[in-house]
Biopython code that builds the backbone (N, CA, C, O; Angstrom):
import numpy as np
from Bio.PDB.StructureBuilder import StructureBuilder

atoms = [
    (1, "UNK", "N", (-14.884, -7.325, -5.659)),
    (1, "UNK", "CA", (-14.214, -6.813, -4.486)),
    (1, "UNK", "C", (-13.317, -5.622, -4.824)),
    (1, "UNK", "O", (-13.168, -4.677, -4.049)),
    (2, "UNK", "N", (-12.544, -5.742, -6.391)),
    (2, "UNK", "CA", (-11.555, -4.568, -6.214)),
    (2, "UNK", "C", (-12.224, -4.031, -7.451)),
    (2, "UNK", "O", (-12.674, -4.586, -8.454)),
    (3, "UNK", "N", (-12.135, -2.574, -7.002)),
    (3, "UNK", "CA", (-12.851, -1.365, -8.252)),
    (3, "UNK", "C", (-11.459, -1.418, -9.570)),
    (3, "UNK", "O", (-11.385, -1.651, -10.776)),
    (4, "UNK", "N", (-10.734, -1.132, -8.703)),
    (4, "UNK", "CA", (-9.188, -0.155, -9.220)),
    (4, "UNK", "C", (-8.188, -0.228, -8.721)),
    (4, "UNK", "O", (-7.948, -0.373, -7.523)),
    (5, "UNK", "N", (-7.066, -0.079, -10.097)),
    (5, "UNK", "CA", (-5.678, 0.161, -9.137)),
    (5, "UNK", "C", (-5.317, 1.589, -9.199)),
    (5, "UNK", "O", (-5.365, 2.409, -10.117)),
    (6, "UNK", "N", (-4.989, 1.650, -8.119)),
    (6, "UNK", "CA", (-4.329, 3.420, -7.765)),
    (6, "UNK", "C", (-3.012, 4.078, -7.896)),
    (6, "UNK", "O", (-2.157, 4.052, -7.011)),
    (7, "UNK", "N", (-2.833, 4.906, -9.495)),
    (7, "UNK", "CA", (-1.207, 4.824, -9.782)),
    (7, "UNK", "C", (-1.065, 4.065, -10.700)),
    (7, "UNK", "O", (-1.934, 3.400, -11.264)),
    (8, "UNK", "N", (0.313, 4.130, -10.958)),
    (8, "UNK", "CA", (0.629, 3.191, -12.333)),
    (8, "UNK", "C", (0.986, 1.736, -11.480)),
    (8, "UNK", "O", (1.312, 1.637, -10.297)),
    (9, "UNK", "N", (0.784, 0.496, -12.638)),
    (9, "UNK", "CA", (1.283, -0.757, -12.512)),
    (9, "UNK", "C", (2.734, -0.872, -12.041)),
    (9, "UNK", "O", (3.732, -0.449, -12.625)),
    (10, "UNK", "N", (2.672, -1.451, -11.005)),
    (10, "UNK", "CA", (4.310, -1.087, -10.461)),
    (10, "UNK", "C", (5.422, -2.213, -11.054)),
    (10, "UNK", "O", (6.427, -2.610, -10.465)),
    (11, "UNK", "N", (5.036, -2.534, -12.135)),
    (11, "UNK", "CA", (5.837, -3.100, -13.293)),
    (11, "UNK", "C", (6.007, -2.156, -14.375)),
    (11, "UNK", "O", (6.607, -2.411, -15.419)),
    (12, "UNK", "N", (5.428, -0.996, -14.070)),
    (12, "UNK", "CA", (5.591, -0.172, -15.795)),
    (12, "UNK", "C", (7.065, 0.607, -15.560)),
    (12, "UNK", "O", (7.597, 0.917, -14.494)),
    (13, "UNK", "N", (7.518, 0.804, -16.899)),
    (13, "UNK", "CA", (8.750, 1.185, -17.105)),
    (13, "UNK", "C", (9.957, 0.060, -16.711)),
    (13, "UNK", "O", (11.130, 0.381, -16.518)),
    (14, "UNK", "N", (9.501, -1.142, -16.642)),
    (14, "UNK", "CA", (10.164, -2.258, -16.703)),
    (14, "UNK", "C", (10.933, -2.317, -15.173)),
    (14, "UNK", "O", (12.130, -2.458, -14.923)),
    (15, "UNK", "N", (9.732, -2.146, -14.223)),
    (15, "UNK", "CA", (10.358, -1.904, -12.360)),
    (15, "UNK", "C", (10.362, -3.504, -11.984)),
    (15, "UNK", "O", (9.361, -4.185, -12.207)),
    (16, "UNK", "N", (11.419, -4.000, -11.463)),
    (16, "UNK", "CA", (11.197, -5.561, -11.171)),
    (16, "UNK", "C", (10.882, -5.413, -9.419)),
    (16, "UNK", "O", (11.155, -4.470, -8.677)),
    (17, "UNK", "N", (10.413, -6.326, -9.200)),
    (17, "UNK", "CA", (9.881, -6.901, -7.854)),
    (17, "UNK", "C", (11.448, -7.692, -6.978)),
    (17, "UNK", "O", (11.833, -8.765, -7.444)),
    (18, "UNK", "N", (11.983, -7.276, -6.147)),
    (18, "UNK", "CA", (12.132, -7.834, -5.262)),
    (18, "UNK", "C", (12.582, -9.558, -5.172)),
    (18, "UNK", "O", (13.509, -10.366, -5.110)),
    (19, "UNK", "N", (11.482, -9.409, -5.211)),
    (19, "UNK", "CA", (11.454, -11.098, -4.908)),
    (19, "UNK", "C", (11.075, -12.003, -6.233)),
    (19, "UNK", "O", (10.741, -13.168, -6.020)),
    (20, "UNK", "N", (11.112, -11.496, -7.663)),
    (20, "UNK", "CA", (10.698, -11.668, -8.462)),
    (20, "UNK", "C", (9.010, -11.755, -8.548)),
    (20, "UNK", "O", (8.423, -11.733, -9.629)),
    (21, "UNK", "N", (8.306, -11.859, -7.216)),
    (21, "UNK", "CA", (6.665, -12.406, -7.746)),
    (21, "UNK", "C", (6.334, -11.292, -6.491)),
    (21, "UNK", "O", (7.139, -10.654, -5.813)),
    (22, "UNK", "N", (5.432, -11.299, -6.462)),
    (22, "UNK", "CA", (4.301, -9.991, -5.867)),
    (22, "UNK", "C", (4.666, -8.542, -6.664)),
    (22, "UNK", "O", (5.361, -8.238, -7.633)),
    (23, "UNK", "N", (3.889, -7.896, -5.801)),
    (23, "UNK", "CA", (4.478, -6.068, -6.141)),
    (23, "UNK", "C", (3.410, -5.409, -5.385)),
    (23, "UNK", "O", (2.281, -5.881, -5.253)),
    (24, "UNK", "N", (3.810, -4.308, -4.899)),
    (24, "UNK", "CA", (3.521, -3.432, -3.914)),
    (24, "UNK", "C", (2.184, -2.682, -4.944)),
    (24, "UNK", "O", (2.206, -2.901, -6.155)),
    (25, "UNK", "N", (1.212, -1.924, -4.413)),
    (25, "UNK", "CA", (0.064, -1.748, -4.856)),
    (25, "UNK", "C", (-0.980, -1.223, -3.554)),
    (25, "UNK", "O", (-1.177, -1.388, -2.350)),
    (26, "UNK", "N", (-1.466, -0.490, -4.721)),
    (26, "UNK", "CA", (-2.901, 0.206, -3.814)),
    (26, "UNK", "C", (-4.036, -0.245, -4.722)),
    (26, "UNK", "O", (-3.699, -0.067, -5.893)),
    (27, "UNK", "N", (-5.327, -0.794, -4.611)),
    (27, "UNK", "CA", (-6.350, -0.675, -4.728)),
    (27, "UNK", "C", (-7.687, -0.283, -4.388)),
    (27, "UNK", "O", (-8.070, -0.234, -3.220)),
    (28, "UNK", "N", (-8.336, -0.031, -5.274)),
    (28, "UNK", "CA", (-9.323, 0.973, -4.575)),
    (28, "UNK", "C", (-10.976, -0.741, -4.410)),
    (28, "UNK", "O", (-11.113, -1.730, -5.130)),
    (29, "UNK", "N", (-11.716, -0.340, -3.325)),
    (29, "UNK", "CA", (-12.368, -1.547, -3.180)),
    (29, "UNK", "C", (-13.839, -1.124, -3.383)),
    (29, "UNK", "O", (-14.100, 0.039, -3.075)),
    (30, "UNK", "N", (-15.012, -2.036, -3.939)),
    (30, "UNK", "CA", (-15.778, -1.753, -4.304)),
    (30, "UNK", "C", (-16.638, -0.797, -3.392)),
    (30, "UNK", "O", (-17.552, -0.059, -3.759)),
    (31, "UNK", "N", (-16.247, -0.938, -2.398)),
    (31, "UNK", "CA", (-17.306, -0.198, -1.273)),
    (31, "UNK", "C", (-16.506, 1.001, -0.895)),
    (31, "UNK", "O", (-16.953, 1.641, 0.056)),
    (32, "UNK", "N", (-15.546, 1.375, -1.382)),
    (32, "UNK", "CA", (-14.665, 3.161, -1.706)),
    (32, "UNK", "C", (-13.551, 2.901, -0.565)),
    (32, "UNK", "O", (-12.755, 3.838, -0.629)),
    (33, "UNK", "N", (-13.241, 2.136, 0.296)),
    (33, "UNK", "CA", (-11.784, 1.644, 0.784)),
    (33, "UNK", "C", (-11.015, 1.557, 0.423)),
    (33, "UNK", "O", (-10.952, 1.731, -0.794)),
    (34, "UNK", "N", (-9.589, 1.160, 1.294)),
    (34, "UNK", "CA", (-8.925, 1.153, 0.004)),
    (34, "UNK", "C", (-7.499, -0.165, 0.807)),
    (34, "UNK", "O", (-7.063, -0.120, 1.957)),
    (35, "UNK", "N", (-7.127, -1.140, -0.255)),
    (35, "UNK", "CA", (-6.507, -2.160, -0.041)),
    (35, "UNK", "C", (-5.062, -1.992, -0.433)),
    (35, "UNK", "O", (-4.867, -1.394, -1.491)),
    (36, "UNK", "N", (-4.182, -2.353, 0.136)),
    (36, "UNK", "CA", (-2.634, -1.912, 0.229)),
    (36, "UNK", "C", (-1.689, -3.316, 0.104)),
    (36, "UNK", "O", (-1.998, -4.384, 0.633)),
    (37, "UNK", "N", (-0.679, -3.125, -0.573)),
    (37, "UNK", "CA", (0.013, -4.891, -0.865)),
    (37, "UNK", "C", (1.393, -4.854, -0.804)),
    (37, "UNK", "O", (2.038, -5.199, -1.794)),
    (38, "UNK", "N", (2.052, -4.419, 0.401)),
    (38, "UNK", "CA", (3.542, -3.904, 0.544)),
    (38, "UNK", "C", (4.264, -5.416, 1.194)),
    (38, "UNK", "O", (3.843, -6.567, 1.077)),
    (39, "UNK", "N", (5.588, -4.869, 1.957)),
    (39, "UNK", "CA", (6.460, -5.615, 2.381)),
    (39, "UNK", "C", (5.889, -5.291, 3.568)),
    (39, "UNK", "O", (5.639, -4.109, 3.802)),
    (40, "UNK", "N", (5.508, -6.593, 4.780)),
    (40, "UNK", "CA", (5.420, -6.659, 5.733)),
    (40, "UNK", "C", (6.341, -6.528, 6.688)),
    (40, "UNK", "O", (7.083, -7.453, 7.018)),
    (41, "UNK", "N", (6.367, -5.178, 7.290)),
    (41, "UNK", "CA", (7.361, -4.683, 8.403)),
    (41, "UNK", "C", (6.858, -4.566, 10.029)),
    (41, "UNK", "O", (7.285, -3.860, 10.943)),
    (42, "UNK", "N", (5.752, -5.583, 9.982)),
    (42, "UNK", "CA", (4.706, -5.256, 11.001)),
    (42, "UNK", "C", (5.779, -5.471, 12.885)),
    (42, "UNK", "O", (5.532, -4.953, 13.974)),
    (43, "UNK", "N", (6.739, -6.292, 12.531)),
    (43, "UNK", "CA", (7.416, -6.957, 13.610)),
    (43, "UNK", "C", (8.759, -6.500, 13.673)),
    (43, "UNK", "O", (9.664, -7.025, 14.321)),
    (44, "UNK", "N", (8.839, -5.351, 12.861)),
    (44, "UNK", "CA", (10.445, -4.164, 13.215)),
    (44, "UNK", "C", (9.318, -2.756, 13.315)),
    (44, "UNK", "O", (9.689, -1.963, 14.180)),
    (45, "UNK", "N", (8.668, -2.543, 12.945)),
    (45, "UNK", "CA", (7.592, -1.286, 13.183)),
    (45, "UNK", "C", (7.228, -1.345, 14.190)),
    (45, "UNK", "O", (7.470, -0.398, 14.939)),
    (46, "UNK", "N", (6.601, -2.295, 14.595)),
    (46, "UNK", "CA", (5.457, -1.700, 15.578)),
    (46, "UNK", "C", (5.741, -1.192, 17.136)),
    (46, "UNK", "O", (4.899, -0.813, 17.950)),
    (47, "UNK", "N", (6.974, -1.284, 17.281)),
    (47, "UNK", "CA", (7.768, -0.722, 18.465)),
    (47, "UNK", "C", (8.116, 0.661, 18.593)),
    (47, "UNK", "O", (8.705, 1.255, 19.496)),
    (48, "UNK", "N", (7.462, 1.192, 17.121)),
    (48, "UNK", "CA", (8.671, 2.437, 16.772)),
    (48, "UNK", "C", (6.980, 3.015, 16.273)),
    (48, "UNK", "O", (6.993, 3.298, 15.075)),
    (49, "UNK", "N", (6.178, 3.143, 16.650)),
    (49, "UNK", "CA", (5.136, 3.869, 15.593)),
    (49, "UNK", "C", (5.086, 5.582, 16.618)),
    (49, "UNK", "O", (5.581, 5.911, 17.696)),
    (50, "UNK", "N", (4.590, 6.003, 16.025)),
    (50, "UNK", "CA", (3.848, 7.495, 16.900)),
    (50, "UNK", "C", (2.644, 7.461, 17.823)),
    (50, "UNK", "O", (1.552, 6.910, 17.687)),
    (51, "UNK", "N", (3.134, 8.184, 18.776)),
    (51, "UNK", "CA", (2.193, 7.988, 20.073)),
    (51, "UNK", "C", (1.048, 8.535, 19.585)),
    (51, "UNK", "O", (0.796, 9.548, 18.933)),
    (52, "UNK", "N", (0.154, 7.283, 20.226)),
    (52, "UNK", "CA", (-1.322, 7.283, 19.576)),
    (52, "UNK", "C", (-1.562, 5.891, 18.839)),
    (52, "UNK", "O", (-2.563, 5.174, 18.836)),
    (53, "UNK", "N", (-0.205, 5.720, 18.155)),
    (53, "UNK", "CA", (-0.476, 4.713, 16.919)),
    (53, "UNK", "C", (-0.516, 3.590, 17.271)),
    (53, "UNK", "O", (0.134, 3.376, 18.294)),
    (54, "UNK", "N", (-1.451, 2.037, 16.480)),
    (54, "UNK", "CA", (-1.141, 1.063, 17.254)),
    (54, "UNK", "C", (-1.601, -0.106, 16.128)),
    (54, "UNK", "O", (-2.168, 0.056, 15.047)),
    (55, "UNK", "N", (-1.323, -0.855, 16.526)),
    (55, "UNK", "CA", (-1.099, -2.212, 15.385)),
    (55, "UNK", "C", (-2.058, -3.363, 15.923)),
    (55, "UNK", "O", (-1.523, -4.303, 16.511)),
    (56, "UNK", "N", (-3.223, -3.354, 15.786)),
    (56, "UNK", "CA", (-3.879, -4.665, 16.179)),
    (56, "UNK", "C", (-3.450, -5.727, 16.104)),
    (56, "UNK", "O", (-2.343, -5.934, 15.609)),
    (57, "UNK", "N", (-4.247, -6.709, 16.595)),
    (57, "UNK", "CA", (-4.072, -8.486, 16.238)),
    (57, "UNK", "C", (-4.270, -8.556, 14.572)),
    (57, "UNK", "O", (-3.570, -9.265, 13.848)),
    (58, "UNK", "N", (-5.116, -7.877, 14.203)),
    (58, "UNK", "CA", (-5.712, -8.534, 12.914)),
    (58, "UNK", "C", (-5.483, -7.420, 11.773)),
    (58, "UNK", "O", (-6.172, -7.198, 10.777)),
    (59, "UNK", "N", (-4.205, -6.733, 12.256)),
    (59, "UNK", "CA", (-3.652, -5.788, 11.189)),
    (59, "UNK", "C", (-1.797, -5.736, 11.174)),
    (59, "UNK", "O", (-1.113, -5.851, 12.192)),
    (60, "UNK", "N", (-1.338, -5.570, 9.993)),
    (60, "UNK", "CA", (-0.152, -5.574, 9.561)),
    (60, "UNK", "C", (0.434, -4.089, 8.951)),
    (60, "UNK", "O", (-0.103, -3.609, 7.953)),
    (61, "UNK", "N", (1.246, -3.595, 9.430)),
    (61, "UNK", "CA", (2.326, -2.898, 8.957)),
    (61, "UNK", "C", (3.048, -3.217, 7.531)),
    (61, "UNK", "O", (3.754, -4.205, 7.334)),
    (62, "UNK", "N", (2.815, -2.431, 6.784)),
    (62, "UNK", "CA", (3.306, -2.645, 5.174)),
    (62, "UNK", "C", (3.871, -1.351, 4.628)),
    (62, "UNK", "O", (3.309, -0.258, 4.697)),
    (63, "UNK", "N", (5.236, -1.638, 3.989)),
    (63, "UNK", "CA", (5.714, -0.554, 3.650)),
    (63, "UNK", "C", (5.028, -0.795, 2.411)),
    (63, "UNK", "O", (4.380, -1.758, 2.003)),
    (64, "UNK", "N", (5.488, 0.904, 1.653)),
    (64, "UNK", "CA", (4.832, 0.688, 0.019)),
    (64, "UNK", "C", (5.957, 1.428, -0.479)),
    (64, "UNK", "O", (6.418, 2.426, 0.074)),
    (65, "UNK", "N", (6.466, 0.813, -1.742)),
    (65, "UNK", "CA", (7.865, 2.204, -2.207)),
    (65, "UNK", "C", (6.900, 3.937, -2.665)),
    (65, "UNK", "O", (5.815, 4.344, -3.081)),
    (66, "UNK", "N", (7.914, 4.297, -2.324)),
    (66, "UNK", "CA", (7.262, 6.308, -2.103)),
    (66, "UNK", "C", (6.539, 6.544, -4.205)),
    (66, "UNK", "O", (5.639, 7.248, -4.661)),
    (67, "UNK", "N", (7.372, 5.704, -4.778)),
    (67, "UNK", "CA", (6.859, 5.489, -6.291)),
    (67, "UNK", "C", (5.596, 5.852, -6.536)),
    (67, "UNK", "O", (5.128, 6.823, -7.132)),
    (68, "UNK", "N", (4.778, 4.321, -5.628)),
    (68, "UNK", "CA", (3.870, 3.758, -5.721)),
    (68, "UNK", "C", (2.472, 4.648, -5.095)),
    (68, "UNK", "O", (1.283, 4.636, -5.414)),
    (69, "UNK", "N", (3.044, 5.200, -4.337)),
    (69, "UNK", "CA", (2.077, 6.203, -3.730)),
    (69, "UNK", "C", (2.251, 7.456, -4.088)),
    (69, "UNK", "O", (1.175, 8.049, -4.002)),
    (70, "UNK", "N", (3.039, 8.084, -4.421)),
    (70, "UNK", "CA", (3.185, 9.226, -5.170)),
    (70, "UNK", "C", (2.140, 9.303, -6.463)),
    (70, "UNK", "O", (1.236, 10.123, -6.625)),
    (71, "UNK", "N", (2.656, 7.859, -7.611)),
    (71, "UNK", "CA", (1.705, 7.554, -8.511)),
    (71, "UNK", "C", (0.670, 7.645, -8.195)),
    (71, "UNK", "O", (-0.014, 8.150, -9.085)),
    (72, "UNK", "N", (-0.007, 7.343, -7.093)),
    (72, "UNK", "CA", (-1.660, 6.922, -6.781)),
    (72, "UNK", "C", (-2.025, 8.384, -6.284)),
    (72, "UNK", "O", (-3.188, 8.726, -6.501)),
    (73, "UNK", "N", (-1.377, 9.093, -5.789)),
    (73, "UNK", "CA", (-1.539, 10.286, -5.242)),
    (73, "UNK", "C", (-3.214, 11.143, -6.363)),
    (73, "UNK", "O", (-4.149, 11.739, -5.829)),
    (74, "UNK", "N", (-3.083, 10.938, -7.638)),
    (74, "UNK", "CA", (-3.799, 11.421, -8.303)),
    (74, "UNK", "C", (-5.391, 10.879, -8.405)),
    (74, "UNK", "O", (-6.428, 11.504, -8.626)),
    (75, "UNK", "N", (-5.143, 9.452, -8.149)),
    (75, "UNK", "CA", (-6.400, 8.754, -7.927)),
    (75, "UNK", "C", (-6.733, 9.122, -6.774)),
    (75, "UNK", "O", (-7.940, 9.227, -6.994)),
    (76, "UNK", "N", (-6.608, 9.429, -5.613)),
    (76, "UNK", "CA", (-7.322, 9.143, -4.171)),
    (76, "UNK", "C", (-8.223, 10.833, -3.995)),
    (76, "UNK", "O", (-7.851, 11.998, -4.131)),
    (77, "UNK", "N", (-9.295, 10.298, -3.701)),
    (77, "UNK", "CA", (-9.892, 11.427, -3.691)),
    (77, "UNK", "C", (-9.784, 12.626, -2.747)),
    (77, "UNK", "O", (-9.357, 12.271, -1.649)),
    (78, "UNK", "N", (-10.044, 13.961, -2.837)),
    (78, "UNK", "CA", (-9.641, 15.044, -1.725)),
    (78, "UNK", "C", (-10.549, 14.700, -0.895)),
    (78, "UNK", "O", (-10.074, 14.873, 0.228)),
    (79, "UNK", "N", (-11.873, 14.204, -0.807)),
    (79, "UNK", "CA", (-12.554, 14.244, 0.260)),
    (79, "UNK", "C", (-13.604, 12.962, 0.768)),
    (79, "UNK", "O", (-14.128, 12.193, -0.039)),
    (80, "UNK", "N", (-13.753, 12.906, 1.875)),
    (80, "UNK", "CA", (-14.466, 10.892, 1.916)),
    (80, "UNK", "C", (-15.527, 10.880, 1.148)),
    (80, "UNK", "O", (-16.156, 9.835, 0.981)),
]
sb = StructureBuilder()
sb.init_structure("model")
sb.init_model(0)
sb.init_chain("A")
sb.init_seg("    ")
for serial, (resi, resn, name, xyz) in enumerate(atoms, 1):
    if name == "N":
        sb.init_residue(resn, " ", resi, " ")
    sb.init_atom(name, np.array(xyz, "f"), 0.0, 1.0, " ", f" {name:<3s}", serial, name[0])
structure = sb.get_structure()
């Protein structure tokens, strides 16, 4: 299911978690998608998104620290 992670391990340089257990993360998925593992903000967000924007039943709002995606910035490809 998962190809890759995107960015550095968001434990490197000795970064602690929060909550001591999970950590925020991008992965890349075998079929070229891509899977996201933040803090669920789906129920203070979704009141506040940009017109247009919208939050299904069967989708969640996840922050990711700017770190984590900055890091991955190099993995994600320029074009689909």
């Amino acid at each position: 299911m998962f190809k890759r992670r995107l960015g550095i391990d968001p434990h490197a340089g000795g970064q602690q978690t929060p909550g001591v257990y999970g950590c925020p993360d991008i992965l890349e998925l075998e079929d070229g998608d891509f899977a996201v593992i933040g803090a669920d903000i789906t129920e203070m967000a979704a009141g506040q998104l940009a017109f247009g924007a919208s939050c299904g039943p069967d989708e969640r709002i996840v922050r990711v620290p700017r770190r984590i995606l900055v890091s991955a910035k190099a993995d994600i490809p320029d074009h689909a």
